[in-house]
C-alpha positions in Angstrom: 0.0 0.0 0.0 1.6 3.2 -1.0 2.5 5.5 1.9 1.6 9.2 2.1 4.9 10.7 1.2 4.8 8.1 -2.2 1.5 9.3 -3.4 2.3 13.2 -2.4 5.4 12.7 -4.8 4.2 11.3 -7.4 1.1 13.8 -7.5 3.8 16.4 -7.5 5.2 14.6 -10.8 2.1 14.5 -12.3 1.9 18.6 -12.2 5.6 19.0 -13.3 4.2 18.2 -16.6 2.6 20.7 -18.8 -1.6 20.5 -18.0 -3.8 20.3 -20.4 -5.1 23.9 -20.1 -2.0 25.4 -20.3 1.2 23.9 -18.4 1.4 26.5 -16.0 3.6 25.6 -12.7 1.3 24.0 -9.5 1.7 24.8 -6.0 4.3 22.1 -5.0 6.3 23.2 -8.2 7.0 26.4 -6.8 7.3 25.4 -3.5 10.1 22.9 -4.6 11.8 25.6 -6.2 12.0 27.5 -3.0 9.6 30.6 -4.1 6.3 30.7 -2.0 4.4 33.5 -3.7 1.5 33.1 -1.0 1.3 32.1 2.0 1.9 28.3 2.9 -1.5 26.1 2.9 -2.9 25.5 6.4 -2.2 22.3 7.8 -5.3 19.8 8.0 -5.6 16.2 8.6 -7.0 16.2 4.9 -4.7 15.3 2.1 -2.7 18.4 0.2 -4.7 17.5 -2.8 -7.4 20.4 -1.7 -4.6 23.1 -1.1 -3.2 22.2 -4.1 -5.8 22.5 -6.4 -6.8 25.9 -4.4 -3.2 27.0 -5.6 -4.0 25.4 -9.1 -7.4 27.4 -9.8 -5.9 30.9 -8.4 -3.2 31.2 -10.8 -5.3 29.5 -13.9 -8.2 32.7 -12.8 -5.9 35.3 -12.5 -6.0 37.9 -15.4 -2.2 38.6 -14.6 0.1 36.7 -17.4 2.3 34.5 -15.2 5.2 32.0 -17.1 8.2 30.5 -15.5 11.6 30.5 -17.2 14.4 28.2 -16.5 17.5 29.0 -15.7 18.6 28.5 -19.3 16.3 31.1 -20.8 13.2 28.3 -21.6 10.0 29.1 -20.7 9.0 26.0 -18.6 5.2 26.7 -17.5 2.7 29.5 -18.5 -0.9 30.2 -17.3 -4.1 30.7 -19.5 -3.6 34.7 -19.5 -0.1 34.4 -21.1 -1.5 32.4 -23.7 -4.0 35.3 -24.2 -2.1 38.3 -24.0 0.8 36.6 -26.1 -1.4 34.7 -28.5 0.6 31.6 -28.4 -0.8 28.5 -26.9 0.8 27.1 -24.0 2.2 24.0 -25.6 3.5 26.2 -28.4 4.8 28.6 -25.1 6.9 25.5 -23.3 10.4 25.0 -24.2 10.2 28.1 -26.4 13.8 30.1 -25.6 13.3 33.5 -24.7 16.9 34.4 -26.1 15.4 34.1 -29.4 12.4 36.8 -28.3 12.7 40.3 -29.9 12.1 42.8 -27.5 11.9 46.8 -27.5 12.3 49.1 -24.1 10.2 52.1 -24.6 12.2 54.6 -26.7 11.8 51.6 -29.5 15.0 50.5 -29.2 15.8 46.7 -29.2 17.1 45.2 -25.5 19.6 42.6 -26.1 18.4 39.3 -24.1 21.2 39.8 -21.4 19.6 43.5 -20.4 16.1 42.1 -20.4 14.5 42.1 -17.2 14.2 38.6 -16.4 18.5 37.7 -17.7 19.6 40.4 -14.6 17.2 38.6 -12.3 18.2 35.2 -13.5 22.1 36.5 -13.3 21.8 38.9 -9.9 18.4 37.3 -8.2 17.6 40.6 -7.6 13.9 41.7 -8.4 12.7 43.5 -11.3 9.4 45.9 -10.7 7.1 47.4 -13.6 9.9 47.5 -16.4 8.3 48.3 -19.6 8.6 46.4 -22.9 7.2 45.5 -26.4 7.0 42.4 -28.2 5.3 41.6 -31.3 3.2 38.6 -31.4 2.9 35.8 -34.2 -0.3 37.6 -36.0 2.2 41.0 -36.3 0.2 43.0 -33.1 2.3 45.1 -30.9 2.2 44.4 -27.1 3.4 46.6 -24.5 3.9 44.9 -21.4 4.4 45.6 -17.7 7.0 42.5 -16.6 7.7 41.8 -12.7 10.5 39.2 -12.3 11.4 36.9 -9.1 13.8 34.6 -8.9 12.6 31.0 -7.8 15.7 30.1 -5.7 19.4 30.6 -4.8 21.0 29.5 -7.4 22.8 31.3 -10.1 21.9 31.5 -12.8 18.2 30.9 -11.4 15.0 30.3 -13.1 12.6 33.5 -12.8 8.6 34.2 -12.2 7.7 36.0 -15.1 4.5 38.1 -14.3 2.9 40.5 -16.7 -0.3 42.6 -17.2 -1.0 43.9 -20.9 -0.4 47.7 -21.0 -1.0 47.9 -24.8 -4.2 49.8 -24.9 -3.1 52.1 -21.7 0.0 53.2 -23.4 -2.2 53.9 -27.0 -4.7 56.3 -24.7 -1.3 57.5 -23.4 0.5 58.0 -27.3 -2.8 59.7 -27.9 -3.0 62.2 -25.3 0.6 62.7 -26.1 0.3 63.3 -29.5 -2.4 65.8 -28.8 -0.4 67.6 -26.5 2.3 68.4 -28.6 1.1 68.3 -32.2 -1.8 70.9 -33.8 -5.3 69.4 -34.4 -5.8 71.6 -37.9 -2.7 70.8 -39.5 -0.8 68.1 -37.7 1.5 70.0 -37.3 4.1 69.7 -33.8 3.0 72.8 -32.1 4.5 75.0 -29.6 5.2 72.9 -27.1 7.0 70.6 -29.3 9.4 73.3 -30.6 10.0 74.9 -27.0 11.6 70.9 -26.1 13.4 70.9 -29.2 14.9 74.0 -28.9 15.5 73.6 -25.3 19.8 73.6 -24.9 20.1 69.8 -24.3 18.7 68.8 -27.4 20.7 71.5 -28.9 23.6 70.4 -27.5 23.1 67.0 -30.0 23.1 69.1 -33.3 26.2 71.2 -33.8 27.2 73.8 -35.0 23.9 75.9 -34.7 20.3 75.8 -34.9 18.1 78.1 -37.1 14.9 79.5 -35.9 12.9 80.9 -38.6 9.7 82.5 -37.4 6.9 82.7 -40.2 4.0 84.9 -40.2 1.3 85.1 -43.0 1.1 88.7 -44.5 -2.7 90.2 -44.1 -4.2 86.3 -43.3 -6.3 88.5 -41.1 -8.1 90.0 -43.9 -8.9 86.4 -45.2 -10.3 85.2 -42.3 -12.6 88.5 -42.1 -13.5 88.8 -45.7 -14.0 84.6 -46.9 -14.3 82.7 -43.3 -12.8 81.1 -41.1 -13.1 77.5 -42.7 -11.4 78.8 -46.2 -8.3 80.7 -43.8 -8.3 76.8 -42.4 -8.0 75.1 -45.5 -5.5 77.9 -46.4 -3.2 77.0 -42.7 -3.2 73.2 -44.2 -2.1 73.7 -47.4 0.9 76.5 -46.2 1.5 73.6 -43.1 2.0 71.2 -46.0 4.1 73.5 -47.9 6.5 74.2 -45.2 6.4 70.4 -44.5 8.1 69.6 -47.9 11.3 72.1 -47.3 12.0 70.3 -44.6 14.0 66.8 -43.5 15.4 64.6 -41.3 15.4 65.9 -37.8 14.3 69.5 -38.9 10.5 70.4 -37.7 8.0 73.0 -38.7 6.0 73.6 -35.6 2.3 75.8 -35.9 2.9 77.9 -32.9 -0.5 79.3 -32.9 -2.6 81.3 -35.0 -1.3 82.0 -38.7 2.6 81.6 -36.8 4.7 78.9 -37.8 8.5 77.8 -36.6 10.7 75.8 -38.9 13.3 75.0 -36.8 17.0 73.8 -38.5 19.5 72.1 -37.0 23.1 71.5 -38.5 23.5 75.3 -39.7 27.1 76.4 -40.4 26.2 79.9 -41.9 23.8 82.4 -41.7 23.8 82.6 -45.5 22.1 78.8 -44.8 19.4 80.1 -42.8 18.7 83.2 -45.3 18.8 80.8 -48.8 16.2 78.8 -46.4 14.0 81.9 -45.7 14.0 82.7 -49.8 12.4 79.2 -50.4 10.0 79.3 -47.8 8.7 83.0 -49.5 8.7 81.6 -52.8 7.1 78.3 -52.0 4.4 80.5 -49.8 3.7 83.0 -52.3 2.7 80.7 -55.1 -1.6 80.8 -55.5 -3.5 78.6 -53.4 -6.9 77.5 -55.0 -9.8 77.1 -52.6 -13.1 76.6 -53.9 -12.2 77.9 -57.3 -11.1 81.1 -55.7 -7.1 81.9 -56.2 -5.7 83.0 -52.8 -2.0 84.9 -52.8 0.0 84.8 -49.3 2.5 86.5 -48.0 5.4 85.9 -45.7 7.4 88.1 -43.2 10.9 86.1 -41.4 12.5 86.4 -38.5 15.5 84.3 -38.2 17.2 83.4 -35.0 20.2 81.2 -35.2 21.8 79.5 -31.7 24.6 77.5 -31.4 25.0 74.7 -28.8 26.3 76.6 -25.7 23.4 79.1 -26.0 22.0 78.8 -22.7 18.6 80.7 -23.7 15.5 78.4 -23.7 13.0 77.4 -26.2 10.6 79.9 -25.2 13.4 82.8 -25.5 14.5 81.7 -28.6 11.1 81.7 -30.0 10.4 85.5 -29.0 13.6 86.5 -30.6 12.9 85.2 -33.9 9.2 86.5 -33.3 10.6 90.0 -32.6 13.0 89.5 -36.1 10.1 88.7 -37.6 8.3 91.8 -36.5 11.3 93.8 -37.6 11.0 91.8 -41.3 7.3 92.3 -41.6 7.8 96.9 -40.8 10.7 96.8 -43.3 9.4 95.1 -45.8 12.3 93.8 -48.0 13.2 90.5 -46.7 13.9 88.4 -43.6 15.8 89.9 -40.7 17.9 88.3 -38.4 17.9 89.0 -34.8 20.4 90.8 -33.3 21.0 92.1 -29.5 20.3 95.9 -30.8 16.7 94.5 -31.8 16.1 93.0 -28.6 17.0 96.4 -26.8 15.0 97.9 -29.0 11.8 95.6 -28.6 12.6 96.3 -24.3 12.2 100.1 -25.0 9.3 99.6 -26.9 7.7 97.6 -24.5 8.6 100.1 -21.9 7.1 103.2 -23.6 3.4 101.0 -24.8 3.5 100.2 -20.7 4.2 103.9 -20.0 1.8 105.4 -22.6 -0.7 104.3 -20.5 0.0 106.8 -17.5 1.9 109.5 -19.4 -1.1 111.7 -20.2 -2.0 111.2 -16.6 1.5 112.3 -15.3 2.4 115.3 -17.1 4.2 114.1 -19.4 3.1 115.2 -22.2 3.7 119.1 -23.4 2.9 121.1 -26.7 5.0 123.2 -28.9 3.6 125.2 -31.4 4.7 126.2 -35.1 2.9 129.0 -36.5 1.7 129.0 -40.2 1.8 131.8 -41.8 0.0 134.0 -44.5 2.5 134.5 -47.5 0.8 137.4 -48.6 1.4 139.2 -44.9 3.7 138.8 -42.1 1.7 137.5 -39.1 0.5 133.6 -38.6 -3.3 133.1 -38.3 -3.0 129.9 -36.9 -0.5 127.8 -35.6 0.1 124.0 -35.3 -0.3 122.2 -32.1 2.8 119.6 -31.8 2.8 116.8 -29.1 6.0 116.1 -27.4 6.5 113.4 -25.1 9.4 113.7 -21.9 9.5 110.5 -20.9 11.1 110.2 -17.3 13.8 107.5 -18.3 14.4 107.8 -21.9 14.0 111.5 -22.4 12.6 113.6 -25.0 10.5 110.7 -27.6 9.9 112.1 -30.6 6.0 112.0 -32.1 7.6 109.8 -35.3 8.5 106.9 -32.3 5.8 107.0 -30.1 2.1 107.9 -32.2 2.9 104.8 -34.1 3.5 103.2 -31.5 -0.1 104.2 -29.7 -1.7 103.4 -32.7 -0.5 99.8 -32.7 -1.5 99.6 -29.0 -4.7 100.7 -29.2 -3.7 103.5 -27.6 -4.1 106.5 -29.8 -8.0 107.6 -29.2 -6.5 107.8 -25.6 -3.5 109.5 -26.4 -4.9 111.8 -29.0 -7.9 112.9 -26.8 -5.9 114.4 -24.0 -3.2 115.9 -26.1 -6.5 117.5 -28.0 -8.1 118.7 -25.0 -4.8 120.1 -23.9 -3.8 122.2 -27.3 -7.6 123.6 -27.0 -7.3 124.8 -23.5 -4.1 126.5 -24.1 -4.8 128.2 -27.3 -8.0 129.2 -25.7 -6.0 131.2 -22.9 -3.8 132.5 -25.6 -6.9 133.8 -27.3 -8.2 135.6 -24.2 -5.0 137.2 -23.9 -3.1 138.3 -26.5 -4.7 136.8 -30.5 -8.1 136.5 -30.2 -8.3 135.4 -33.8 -6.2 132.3 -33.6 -6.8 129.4 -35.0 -5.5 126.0 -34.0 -4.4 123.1 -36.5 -4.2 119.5 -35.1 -3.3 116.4 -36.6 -5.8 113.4 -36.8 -3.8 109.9 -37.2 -5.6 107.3 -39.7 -6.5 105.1 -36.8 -8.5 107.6 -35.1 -10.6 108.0 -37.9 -11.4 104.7 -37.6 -13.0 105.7 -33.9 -16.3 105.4 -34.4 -16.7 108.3 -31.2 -13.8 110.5 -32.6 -16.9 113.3 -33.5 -18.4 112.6 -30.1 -15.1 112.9 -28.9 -14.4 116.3 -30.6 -17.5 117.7 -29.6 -16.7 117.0 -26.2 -13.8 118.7 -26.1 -15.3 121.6 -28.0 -17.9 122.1 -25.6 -15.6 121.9 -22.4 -13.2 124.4 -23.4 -14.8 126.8 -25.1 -13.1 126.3 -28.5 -15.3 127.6 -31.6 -15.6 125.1 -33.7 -14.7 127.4 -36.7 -11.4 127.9 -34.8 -9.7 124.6 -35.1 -8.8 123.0 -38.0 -8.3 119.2 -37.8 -5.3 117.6 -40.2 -5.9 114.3 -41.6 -3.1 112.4 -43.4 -3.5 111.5 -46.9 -2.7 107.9 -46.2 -5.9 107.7 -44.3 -7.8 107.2 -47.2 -6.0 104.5 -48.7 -7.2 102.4 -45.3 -10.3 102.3 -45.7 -11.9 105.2 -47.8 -15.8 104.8 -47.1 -14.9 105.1 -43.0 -12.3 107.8 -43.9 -15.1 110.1 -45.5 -18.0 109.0 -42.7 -15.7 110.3 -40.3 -15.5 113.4 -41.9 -18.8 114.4 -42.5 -19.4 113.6 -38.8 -16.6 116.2 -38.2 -17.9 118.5 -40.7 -21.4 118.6 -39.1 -19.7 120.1 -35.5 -18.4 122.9 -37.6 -15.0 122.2 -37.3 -12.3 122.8 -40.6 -10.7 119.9 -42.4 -7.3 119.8 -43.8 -5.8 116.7 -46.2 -2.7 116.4 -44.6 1.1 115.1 -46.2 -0.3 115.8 -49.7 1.9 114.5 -52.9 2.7 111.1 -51.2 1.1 109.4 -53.9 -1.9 107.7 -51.7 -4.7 109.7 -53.7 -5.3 112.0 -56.2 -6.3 115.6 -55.9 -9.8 114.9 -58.2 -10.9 112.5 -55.6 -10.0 114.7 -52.3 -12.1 117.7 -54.2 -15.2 115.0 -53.6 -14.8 115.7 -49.7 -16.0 119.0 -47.5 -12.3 119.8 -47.2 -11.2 123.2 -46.8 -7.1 123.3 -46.7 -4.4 121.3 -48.6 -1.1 121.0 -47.1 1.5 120.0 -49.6 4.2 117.9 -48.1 7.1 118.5 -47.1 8.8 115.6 -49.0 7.7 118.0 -52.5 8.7 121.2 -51.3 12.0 119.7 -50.4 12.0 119.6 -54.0 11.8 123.4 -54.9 14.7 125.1 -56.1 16.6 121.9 -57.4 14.1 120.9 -59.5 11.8 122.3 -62.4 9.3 118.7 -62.2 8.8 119.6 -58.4 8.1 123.1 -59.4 5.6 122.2 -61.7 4.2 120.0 -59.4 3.3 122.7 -56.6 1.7 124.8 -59.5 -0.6 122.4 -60.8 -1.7 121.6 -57.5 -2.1 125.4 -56.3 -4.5 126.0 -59.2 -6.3 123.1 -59.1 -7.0 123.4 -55.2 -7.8 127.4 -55.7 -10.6 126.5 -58.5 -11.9 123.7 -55.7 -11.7 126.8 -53.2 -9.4 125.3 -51.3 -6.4 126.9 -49.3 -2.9 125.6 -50.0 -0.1 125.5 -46.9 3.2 124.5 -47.9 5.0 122.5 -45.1 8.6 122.3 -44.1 9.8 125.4 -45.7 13.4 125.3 -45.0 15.2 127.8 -47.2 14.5 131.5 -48.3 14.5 129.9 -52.2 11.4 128.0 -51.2 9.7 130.7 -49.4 10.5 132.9 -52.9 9.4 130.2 -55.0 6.3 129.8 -53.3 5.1 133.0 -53.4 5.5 133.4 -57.2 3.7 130.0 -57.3 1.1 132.3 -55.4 0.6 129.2 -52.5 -1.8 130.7 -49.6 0.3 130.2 -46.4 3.6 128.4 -45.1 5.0 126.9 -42.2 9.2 125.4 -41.6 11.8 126.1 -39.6 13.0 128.9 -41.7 10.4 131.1 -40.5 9.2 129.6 -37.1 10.3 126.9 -35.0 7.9 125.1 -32.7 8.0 127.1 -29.4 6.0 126.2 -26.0 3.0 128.0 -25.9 4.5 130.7 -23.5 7.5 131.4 -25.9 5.2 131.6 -29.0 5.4 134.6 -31.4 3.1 134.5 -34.1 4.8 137.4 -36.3 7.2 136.1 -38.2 10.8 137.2 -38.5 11.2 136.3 -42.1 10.3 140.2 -44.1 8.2 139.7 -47.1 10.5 140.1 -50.2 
């Protein structure tokens, strides 16, 4: 009769060999390979068949792929989830050698069978938690999989406790929400967080001897947008995506930073001239037609190029802004792409500094008026004189009107600016007319963008009213250029003006934005000729014949003609034969403060 201890051992036998549902290791295997993964079974007076088969069914249920690998690198057992999450059935699994198993650690790269997870725990009997691999199975699916390892006793080599869980469609969720984060959903292209990382200075570091930033910005894509929708200016941000796509390769990236913005970003640059050439076929390949619906669409392309070399220590972000601020520099030239420099980034701090500070100035004081007066050619005393805003800025000085009303109008901030320095003129010049000329008229200049202002006649009635200004006494000066904007707002605007009772002036006349036959269509009542065609007088007989055509053609329109920036005695002859109404330069006044104004000229009649 067979003892106890005979029948225990050969039951233990029996489950050494593969089982039919999968050859997975029992119980007693384990336990006779000195690894006790649970605790030991209770002790009874009943056989160990029960405990056993307990052991059996828990690591057949389990959902958690569990195989056992000798010490030679064989798998030896497997359960019924590493048959499904490999797709290989058991039998097929046993005495398979894992040396011949291609696997990939996360970065895609292949992991020689001595680095894999379960060789170091085989070799050292040290553990191995939640390393991450790939495998391809036999019908060509990609696995990722989260391996545990064990080793099953003291020997070394040892055989190892393979246990894995099937990450696969975790890490696809986590690819996706990857992908999204760093790539842009209209035009798949990487976006701004994608270029920030690689222009961060340790990936740098990888590509000597520079990298090349070139900032691209579409040319008037606003008006696009506006005028045809916004789904045609999205079909239009593919195809220039796809465009910029094709000048690129290798490691090189165009990123869509946002909006109509894009970075291609260039590694391996050994000359500027690289970067530039680059720029040229990016303009060329832009500024071919796009056809959308039948309709041909032209773009446009400003560049700012920023080129870094490894030791730069700037980040992404700061290498970004100075090819944006390039860029900004290409787009008010106009000829080209610019490269950034340290001057432009000094520049672009100023600028910053006086939009910040153009907020408080009127506020503070800051601002003050001089006046030029403009004179009657026909007599020797000014009948009105021409209010000049000057801004003394407490850190930079004295900024001249040229730097800073472009700079409000940009900002937004030129309704602002322009009312108080309005209100301020008025107030002064009505002192003055109190005082001492109480026929004095006041010109002031109007910038396009404010005649854009829907409220600039509200405005200007406002300021009317609270300083007592007639209306017939000031004279508003609108630029010529206004009207190439936007005409139909330009000549709303200035009916609205018209109807307070104020006088209108076309301003910087001759710079080739309009023609006299369609400013006659307006209620204006003065033409100032520019100073660019008076500079002209005295040198030249075209520039001369210029001025005369437009004196008569203004006089039989009933308009008054001032010649500005009369620099030279010639001129002032000149102008008087050329019988033009009334001048104004530095030759016969200089702008003054109102308290040092003189409005009779030192300049005799000849």
């Amino acid at each position: 009769m067979a003892t106890r201890k005979s029948r225990k051992r050969d039951l233990s036998n029996a489950l050494l060999r593969p089982l039919s549902f999968g050859g997975w290791m029992d119980y007693q295997q384990w336990a006779d390979h000195g690894f006790m993964p649970c605790p030991s079974p209770p002790q009874t007076d009943r056989p160990d068949e029960p405990a056993e088969q307990h052991f059996t069914a828990v690591v057949a249920a389990i959902e958690e792929g569990v195989i056992v690998v000798g010490a030679s690198g064989t798998i030896e057992s497997a359960n019924p989830a590493a048959e499904r999450i490999l797709g290989v059935q058991a039998r097929h699994l046993v005495g398979m050698p894992l040396t011949a198993t291609e696997l990939y650690d996360q970065d895609g790269t292949r992991v020689a069978y001595e680095d894999s997870p379960f060789a170091r725990t085989s070799r050292t009997g040290h553990p191995c938690n939640g390393q991450i691999i790939s495998i391809r199975r036999q019908d060509g699916a990609e696995m990722w999989l989260s391996v545990n390892c064990r080793a099953l006793n003291g020997k070394r080599p040892s055989a190892v406790v393979l246990s894995f869980i099937d990450i696969t469609e975790r890490r696809m969720i986590d690819e996706r929400r990857e992908y999204e984060a760093t790539h842009d959903a209209l035009t798949g292209l990487a976006n701004r967080t994608m270029a920030i990382k690689l222009l961060s200075p340790a990936t740098r570091r990888d590509h000597a001897p520079a990298t090349a930033v070139l900032f691209v910005d579409l040319d008037k894509f606003k008006v696009i947008n506006d005028s045809l929708g916004h789904s045609v200016g999205d079909q239009v941000l593919r195809v220039i995506g796809d465009r910029l796509g094709r000048l690129v390769t290798g490691g090189d990236l165009v990123s869509r930073l946002g909006g109509d913005e894009f970075a291609v970003i260039v590694h391996g640059i050994t000359a500027p001239d690289q970067a530039a050439v680059l720029a040229g076929q990016i303009r060329q390949t832009l500024s071919q037609p796009i056809t959308i619906s039948g309709r041909q669409l032209c773009i446009g392309a400003s560049i700012g190029i920023m080129i870094a070399d490894p030791a730069d220590p700037r980040a992404g972000e700061e290498l970004l802004r100075d090819a944006d601020l390039a860029m900004y520099h290409a787009k008010t030239q106009g000829n080209g792409p610019a490269f950034f420099d340290v001057e432009l980034r000094e520049r672009s701090r100023r600028r910053s500094r006086l939009e910040q500070d153009l907020k408080t100035a009127p506020r503070d004081g800051q601002f003050w008026l001089a006046y030029q007066p403009i004179f009657d050619l026909g007599g020797n005393r000014a009948r009105a004189v021409e209010g000049l805003p000057r801004w003394a800025h407490p850190s930079f000085g004295a900024i001249a009107p040229t730097e800073f009303i472009p700079l409000a109008e940009e900002s937004g901030l030129i309704n602002f600016v322009g009312g108080h320095i309005l209100r301020a003129s008025a107030e002064q010049i009505v002192r003055l007319r109190a005082r001492q000329y109480p026929d004095l008229h006041l010109a002031m200049n109007l910038s396009a963008r404010q005649l854009e202002d829907p409220h600039l006649a509200t405005q200007v009635g406002h300021t009317l009213a609270v300083t007592w200004l007639p209306p017939t006494a000031l004279c508003l000066e609108i630029p010529e250029s206004a009207f190439a904007r936007d005409p139909a707002v330009a000549a709303r605007t200035i009916a609205q003006l018209r109807d307070l009772g104020v006088r209108l002036a076309i301003d910087h006349f001759g710079t080739g934005y309009s023609s006299l036959s369609q400013l006659l269509r307006l209620p204006l009542d003065t033409l100032k000729i520019d100073r660019s065609v008076i500079a002209g007088l005295g040198q030249s007989p075209r520039a001369e014949a210029i001025i005369t055509s437009i004196v008569a053609m203004a006089h039989t329109a009933g308009l008054t003609v001032i010649a500005d920036g009369v620099e030279t005695a010639a001129q002032l002859d000149i102008l008087r034969q050329l019988h033009c109404d009334q001048a104004q330069g530095d030759h016969i006044a200089v702008p003054a403060r109102i308290e040092d104004l003189s409005v009779r000229s030192q300049v005799h009649q000849a």
